[in-house]
C-alpha positions as CSV (number, residue, x, y, z in Angstrom):
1,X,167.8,64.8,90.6
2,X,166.1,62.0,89.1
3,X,162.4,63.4,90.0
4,X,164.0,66.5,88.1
5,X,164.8,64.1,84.9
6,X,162.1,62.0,84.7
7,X,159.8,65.2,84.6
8,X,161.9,66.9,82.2
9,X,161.3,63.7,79.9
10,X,157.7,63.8,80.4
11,X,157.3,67.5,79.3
12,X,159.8,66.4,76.4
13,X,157.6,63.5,75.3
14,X,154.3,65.9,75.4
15,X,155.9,68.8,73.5
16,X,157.1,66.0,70.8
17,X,153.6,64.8,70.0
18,X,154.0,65.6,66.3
19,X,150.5,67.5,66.1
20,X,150.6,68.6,62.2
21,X,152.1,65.4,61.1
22,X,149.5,63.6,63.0
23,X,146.8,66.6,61.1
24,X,148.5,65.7,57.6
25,X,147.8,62.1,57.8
26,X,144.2,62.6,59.1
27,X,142.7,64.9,56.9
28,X,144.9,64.1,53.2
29,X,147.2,61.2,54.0
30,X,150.0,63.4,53.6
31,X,153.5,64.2,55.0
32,X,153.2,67.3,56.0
33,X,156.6,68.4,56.1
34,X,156.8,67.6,52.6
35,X,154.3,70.0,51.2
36,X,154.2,74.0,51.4
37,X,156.9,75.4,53.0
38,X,158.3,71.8,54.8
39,X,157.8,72.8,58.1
40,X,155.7,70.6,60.9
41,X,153.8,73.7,62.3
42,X,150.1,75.5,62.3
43,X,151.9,77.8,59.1
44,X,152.2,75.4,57.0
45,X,149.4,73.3,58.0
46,X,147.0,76.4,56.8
47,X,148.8,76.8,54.0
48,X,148.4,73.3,52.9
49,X,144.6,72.1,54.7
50,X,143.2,74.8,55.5
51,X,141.9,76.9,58.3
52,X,140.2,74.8,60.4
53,X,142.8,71.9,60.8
54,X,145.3,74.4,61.0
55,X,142.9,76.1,64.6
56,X,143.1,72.7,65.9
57,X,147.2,72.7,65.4
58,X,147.7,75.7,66.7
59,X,145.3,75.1,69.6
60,X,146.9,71.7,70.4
61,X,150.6,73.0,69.8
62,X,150.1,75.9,72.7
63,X,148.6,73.0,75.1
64,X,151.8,70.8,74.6
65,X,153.5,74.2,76.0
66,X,150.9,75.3,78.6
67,X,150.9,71.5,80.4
68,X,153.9,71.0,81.1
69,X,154.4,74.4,82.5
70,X,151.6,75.2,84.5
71,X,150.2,71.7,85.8
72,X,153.4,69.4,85.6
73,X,156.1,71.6,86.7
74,X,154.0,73.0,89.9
75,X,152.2,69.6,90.8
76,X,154.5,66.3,90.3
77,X,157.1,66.0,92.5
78,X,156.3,69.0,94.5
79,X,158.7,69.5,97.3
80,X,161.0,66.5,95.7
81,X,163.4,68.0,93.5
82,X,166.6,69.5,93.7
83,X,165.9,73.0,92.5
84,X,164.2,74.9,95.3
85,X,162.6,77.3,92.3
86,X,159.6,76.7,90.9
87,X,159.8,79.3,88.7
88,X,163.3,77.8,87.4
89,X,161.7,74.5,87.1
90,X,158.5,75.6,84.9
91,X,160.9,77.3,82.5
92,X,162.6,74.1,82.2
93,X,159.9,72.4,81.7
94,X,158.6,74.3,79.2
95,X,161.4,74.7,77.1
96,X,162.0,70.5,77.3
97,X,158.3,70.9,75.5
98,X,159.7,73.5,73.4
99,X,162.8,71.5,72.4
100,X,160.3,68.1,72.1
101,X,158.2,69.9,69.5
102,X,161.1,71.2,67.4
103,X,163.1,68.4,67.5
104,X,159.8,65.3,68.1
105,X,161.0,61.6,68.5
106,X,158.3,60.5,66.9
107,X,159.3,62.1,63.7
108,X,162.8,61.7,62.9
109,X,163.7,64.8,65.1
110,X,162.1,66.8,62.4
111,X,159.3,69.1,63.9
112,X,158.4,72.5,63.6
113,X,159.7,75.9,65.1
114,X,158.1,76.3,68.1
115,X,156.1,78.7,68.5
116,X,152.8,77.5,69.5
117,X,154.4,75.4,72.0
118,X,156.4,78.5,73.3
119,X,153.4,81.0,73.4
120,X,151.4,77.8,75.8
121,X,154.6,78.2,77.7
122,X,154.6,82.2,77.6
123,X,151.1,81.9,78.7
124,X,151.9,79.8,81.6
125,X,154.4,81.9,83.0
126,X,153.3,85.6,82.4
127,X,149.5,85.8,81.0
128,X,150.3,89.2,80.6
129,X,153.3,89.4,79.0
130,X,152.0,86.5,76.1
131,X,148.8,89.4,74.1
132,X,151.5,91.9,74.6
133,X,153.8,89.7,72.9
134,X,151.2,88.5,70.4
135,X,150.5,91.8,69.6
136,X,153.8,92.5,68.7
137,X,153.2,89.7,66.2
138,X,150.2,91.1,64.5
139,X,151.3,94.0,64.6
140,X,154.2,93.0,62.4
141,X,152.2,90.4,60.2
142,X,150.0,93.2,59.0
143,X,152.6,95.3,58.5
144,X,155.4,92.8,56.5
145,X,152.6,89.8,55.6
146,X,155.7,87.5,56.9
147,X,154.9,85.1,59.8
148,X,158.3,84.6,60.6
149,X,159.2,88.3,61.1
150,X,156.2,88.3,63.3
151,X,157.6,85.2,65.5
152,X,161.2,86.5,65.8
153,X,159.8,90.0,66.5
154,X,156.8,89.1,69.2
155,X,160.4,86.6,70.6
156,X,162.6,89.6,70.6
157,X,159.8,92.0,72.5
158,X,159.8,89.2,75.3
159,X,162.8,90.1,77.7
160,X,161.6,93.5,77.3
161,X,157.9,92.7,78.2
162,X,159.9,90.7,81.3
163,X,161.5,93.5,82.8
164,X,158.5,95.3,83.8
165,X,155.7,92.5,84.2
166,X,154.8,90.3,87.5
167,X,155.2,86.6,86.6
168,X,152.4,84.6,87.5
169,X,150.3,84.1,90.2
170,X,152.0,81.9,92.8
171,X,155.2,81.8,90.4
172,X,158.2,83.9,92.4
173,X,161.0,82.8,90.3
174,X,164.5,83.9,90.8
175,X,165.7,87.2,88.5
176,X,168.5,84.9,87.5
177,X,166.3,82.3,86.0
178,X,164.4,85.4,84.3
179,X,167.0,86.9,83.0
180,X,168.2,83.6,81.2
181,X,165.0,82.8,80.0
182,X,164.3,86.3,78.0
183,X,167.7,86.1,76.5
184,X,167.7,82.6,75.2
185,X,164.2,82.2,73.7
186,X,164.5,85.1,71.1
187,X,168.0,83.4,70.3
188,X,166.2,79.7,69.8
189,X,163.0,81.4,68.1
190,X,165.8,83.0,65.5
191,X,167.7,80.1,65.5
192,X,164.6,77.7,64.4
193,X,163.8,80.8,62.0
194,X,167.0,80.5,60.6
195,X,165.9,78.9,56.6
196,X,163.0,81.7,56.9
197,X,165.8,84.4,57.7
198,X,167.2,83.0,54.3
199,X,164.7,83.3,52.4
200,X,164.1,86.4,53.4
201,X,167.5,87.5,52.2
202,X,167.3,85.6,49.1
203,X,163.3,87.3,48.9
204,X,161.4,84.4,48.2
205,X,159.9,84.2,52.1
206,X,156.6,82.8,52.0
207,X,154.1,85.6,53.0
208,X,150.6,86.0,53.6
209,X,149.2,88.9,51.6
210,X,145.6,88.6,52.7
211,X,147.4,89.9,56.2
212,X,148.9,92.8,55.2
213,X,145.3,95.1,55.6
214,X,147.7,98.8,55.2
215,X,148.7,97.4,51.9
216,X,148.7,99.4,48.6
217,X,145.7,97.9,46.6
């Protein structure tokens, strides 16, 4: 149990490397989180810097999910802990990451929604499952120019994506552990979404008209 914990912290501790505060502070001397939209992710970080610090977010944001994952979960401790499922234990992993980057101790517990660090973790797990997914999100970001409809709707395509894709290779993890992991990760992605959802309702959601390519000109 305590291999179990002290790996759980580790992949905690990665995912909560505040990546866009760290890119505010670089590149402006800024607080990220108090500019643009307020939120510690890649969004808000192109919105506010640019392109090219935002790449390097995003980039670093799908490692913190990818790591723990594919390398930590399958290599430390192997044979040690209590849970005789790796698959079980790379989910976990990956969502401690998940959790570290939404909720980072180095920031207050203020960090972003997640997403990178989930789609490194979707990656992980089924590399075909994650450009099915992401299409699902460009689809809909051409389509509505919001990035958080594109999020919630690439999260909510995942259990479905699940159901009919092998996990991957080497990774035979429980249906159990599957099942749980498609239903609760659209239900944290909404739940992280949730002042983008009001926005949305009240209909001053950020969006991104250069996206939307089928629109009316």
């Amino acid at each position: 149990m305590l291999e179990l914990i002290i790996l759980l912290v580790i992949s905690y501790v990665i995912g909560s490397t505040p990546t866009s505060i760290i890119m505010g502070k670089l590149v402006r001397g800024i607080d990220i989180r108090e500019h643009g939209s307020g939120n510690a992710g890649g969004t808000n970080v192109f919105r506010v810097l640019g392109w090219k610090p935002a790449l390097v977010v995003v980039i670093v944001d799908i490692f913190k999910g990818w790591l723990p994952t594919a390398v930590l979960a399958t290599q430390l401790f192997s044979g040690q802990l209590v849970i005789n499922d790796q698959g079980l234990v790379q989910i976990l992993c990956g969502f401690a990451a998940v959790l570290g980057h939404t909720y980072t101790i180095f920031a207050g517990f203020r960090g972003g929604k997640g997403v990178g660090t989930l789609a490194g973790m979707l990656l992980a797990l089924f590399p075909v499952a994650f450009p099915l997914c992401l299409l699902v999100f460009i689809i809909t970001l051409i389509t509505t120019g919001y990035v958080s409809v594109g999020s919630m709707a690439a999260a909510a395509s995942l259990p479905v994506f699940l159901l009919g894709l092998p996990p991957a290779t080497g990774m035979t993890p429980a249906p159990f552990s599957l099942i749980i992991f498609g239903l609760l990760i659209p239900f944290f992605v909404v739940f992280t979404h949730r002042s983008n959802i009001a926005r949305l309702r009240a209909g001053n959601e950020n969006r991104f008209e250069k996206a939307m390519i089928f629109r009316k000109r």
